[in-house]
N, C-alpha and C positions, 0 to 999 in steps of 0.2 A: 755136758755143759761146762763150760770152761767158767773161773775165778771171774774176769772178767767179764764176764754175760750177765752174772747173777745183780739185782737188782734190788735184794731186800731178801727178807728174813720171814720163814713160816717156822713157828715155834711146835715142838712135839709135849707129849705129855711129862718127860723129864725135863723137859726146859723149863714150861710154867714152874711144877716142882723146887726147880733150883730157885727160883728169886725167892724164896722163905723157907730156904735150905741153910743152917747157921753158915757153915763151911762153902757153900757154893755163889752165894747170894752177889757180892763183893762182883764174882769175874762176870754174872749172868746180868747185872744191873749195867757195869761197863761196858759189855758187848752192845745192849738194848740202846744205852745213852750214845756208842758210837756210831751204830746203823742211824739214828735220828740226826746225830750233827752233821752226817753224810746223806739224810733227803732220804735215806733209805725205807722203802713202806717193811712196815711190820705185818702179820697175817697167825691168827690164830686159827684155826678150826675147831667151832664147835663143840665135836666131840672129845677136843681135848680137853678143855675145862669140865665138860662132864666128867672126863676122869680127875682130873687132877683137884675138881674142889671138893673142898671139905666144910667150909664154913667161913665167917668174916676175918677169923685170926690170919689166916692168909693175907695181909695184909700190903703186902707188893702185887701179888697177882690178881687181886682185887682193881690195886690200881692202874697196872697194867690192860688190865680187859674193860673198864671203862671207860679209859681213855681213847680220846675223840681220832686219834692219827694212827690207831688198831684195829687192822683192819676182822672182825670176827667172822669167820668164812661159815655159811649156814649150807647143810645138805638137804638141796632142793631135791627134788625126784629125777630132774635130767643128771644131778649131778652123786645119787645114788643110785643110778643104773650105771651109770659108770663108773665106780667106783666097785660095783658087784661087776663089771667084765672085767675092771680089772683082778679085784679077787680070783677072780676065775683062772684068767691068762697066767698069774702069779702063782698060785697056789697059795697065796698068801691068805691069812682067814681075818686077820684083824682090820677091821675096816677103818678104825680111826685111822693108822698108820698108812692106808691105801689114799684117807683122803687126803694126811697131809702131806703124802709124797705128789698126790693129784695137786694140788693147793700149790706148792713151791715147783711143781711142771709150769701150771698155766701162768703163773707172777714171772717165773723166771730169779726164783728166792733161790738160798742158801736153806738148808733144813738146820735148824739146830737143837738135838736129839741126845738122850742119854745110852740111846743105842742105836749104833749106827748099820748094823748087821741089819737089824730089821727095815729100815727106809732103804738100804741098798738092795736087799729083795725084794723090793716092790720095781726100785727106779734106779740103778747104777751107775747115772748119768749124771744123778744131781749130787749139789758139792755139801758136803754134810758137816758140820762145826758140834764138836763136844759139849753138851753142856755139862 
């Protein structure tokens, strides 16, 4: 997937992380604010908030996920049988990570990930940004 293909942003569980990370928060709030000056959709999965929260002091990623132009990706049953072949195909066992490389395939996102070894073992194709 080339720079220019990609169409918006599927955050992973170190992304959320970063927006109420002291040290991270700053570059991860400017990335967010620039995808949206640019129309860019934004795309959570589910199961990354499952991992990533902890409670309300969280206070960016709070706002972040109930925010009305975010989009929160839910795993239906078509979209958890495919996510288990891809496990499969992968060897990969982590499923959050399977769906949001699933998630930033079908949008046509950027992943933006605190490790990028692990989305590149799922999907090698998709363009992967630091958080």
């Amino acid at each position: 997937m080339t720079p220019q293909a990609t169409v918006g942003l599927t955050l992973d569980t170190g992304a959320l992380l970063a927006l109420d990370h002291p040290s991270k928060a700053g570059i991860m709030q400017a990335r967010l604010d620039e995808a949206r000056r640019r129309g860019a959709a934004i795309c959570v999965p589910a199961g990354v908030v499952a991992q990533a929260w902890r409670g309300p002091r969280q206070v960016r990623m709070a706002r972040l996920i109930k925010s009305s132009d975010v989009d929160i990706a839910l795993m239906t049953l078509s979209v958890a049988r495919t996510v288990g072949a891809i496990c499969a195909a992968t060897g990969h066992t982590d499923v959050v990570d399977v769906h949001v490389a699933l998630c930033a395939r079908e949008r046509h996102h950027a992943v933006v990930t605190s490790d990028l070894d692990d989305i590149a073992r799922v999907d090698p194709t998709l363009r992967l940004i630091r958080a």
